[in-house]
C-alpha positions as CSV (number, residue, x, y, z in Angstrom):
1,X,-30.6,70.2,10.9
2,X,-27.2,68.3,9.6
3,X,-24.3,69.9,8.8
4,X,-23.9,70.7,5.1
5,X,-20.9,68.4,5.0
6,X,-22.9,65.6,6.5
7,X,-25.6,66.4,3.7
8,X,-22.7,66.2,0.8
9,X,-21.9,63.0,2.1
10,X,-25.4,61.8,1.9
11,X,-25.7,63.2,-1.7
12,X,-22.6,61.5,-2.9
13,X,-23.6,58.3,-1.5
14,X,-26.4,58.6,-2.8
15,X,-25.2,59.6,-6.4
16,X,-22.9,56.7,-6.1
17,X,-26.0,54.7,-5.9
18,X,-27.3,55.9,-9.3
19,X,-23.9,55.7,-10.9
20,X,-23.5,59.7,-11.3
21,X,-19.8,60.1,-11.1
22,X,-20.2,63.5,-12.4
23,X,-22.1,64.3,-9.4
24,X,-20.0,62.8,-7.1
25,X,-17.0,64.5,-8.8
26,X,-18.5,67.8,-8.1
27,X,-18.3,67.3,-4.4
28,X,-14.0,67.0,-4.2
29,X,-11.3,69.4,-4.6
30,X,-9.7,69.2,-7.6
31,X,-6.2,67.6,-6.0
32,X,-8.3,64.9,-3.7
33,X,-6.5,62.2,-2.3
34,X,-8.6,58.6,-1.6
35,X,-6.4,56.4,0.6
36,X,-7.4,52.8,-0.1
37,X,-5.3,50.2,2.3
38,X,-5.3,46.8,1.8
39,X,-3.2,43.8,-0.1
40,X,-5.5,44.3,-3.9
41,X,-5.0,46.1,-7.0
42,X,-7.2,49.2,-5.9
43,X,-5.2,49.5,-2.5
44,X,-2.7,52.6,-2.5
45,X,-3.3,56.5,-2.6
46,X,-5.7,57.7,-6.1
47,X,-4.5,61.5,-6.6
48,X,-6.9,64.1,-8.8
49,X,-10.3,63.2,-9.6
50,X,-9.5,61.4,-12.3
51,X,-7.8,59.0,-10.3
52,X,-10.1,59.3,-7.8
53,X,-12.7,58.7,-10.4
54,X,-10.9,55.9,-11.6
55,X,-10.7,54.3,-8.5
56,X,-14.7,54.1,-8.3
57,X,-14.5,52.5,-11.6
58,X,-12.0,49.8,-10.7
59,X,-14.5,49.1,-7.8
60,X,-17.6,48.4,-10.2
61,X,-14.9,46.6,-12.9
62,X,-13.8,44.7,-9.6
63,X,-17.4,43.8,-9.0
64,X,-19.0,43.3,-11.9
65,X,-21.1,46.3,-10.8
66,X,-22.6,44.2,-8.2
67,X,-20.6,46.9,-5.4
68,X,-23.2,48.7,-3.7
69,X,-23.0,50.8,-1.2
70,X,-25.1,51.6,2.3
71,X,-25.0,54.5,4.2
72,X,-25.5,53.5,7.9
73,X,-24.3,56.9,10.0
74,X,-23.1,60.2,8.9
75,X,-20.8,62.9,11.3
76,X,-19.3,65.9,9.9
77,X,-18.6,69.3,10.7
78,X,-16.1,72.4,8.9
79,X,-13.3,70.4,8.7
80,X,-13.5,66.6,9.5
81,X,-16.6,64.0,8.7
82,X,-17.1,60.0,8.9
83,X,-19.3,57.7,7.7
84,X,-20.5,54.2,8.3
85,X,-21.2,52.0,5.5
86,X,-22.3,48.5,5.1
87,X,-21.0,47.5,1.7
88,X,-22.1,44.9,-0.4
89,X,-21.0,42.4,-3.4
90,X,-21.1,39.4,-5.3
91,X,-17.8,37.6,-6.0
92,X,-16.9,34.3,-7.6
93,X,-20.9,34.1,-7.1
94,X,-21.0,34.5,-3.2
95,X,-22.5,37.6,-1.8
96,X,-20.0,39.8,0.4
97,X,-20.6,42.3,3.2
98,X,-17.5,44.7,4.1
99,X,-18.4,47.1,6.4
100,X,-15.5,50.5,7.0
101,X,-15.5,54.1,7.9
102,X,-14.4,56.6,5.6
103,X,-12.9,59.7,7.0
104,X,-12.8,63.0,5.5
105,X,-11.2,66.0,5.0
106,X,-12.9,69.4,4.0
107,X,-11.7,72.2,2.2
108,X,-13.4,75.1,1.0
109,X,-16.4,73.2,1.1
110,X,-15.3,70.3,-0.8
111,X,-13.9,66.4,0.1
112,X,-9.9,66.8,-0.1
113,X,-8.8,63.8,1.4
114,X,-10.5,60.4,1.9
115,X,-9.5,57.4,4.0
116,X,-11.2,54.0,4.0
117,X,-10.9,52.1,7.3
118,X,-12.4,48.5,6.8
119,X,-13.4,46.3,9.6
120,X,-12.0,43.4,7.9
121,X,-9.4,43.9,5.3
122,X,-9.3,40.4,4.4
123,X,-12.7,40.7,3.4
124,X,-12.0,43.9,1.2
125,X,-8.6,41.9,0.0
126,X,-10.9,39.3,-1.5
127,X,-13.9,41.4,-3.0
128,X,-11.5,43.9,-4.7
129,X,-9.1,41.1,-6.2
């Protein structure tokens, strides 16, 4: 049997998938922190679930809503989880692949802190410009 955190990360991913921001909401503290590196307009830290919401947002305005997301492997445990995702999009009509892990924090229960590592941030750069 997974982890309940592991299983949180699978919901969100997979509310993410259906658009439900409300659900995915549900699943952070309310002071969550999403660390986005890179050299674009979404990089930096997005405090609060608005701006965490509002960094999902920018990804789909980014995107045209063509960002999707693909859970490939899930770890997690009481305090620390990781997933592997295969991301995909469609930019200046080309269709993109960025793969990263995200790293998280738990609290309580709940995703406090987020950090995306991508494989290629020049790849990332160009899909969320």
């Amino acid at each position: 049997m997974a982890h309940p955190n592991a299983e949180m990360i699978e919901r969100a991913y997979a509310a993410f998938a259906e658009g439900d921001i409300a659900t995915i909401m549900s699943f952070w503290t309310d002071d969550i922190v999403w660390h986005q590196a890179g050299d674009h307009p979404l990089a930096g830290d997005h405090e609060g679930k608005e701006g965490a919401a509002g960094f999902l947002g920018g990804i789909a305005q980014r995107t045209g809503g063509t960002f999707r997301a693909e859970l490939q492997h899930v770890l997690a445990d009481d305090e620390m989880g990781y997933s592997l995702q295969k991301g995909t999009a469609t930019k200046d009509g080309e269709q993109i692949e960025a793969w990263a892990i995200l790293s998280y924090v738990f609290e309580d229960g709940k995703i406090k802190e987020i950090w995306t590592f991508d494989y290629d941030q020049s790849v990332s750069n160009r899909v969320f410009s």
